[in-house]
N, C-alpha and C positions, 0 to 999 in steps of 0.2 A: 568703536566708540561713537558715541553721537554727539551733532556737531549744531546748535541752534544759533543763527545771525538775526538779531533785530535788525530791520533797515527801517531809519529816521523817516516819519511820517508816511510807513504805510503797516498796516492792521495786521500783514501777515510777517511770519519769518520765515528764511529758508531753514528747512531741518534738512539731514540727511547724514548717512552713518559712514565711517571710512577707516580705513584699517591704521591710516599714521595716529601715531601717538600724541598726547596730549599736550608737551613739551613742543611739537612740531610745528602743530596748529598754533600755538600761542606765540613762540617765535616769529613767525610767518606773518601775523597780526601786528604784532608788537613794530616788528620793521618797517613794514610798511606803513603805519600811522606816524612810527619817528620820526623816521625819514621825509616825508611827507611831499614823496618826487613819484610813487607808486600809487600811478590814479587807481587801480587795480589789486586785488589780490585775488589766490586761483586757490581754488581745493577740486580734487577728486573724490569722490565717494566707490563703494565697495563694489559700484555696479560698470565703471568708469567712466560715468560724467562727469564733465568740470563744472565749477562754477566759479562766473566772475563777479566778485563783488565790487563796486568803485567806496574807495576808503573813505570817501567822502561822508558816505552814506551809514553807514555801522554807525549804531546804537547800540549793540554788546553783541559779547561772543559768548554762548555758555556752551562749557566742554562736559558732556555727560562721562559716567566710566563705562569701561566696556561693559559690552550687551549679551546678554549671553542667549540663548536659544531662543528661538519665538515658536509659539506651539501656534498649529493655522496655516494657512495656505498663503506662500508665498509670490508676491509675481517678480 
C-alpha cells in the first residue's frame, strides 16, 4: 500500500509503500494525535526503513490501495 504524509509548512510529502494494512496505519495516527503524549510516530516501509514523524507536524495522512506490479526497473 502507499502511504503519503503532508508535513505543515513544507512543499514536500513523505511517500513510501509498506506492506501493514490500512486499518494499521490509521490506528497508529489516530493514537498518537489522541493522545497527544506521542511527540512521534514510526512507520516501516517495504524496504525496511523507518520513518519518524513528530505528530506535531502532520497535515494528512493519505492511505493509497495496494499497488500491484510496477513494470521498469526497480532500485
Amino acid at each position: 500500500m502507499e502511504v503519503r504524509i503532508g508535513i505543515i509548512q513544507s512543499p514536500r510529502e513523505i511517500s513510501f509503500e509498506t506492506d501493514a494494512e490500512a486499518d494499521e496505519i490509521r490506528t497508529a495516527v489516530e493514537t498518537a494525535l489522541a493522545e497527544g503524549k506521542q511527540p512521534l510516530v514510526s512507520f516501516t516501509d517495504n524496504k525496511g526503513r523507518q520513518f519518524l514523524v513528530p505528530t506535531a507536524s502532520i497535515a494528512y495522512v493519505e492511505l493509497g490501495g495496494d499497488t500491484s506490479r510496477k513494470v521498469g526497473f526497480i532500485s
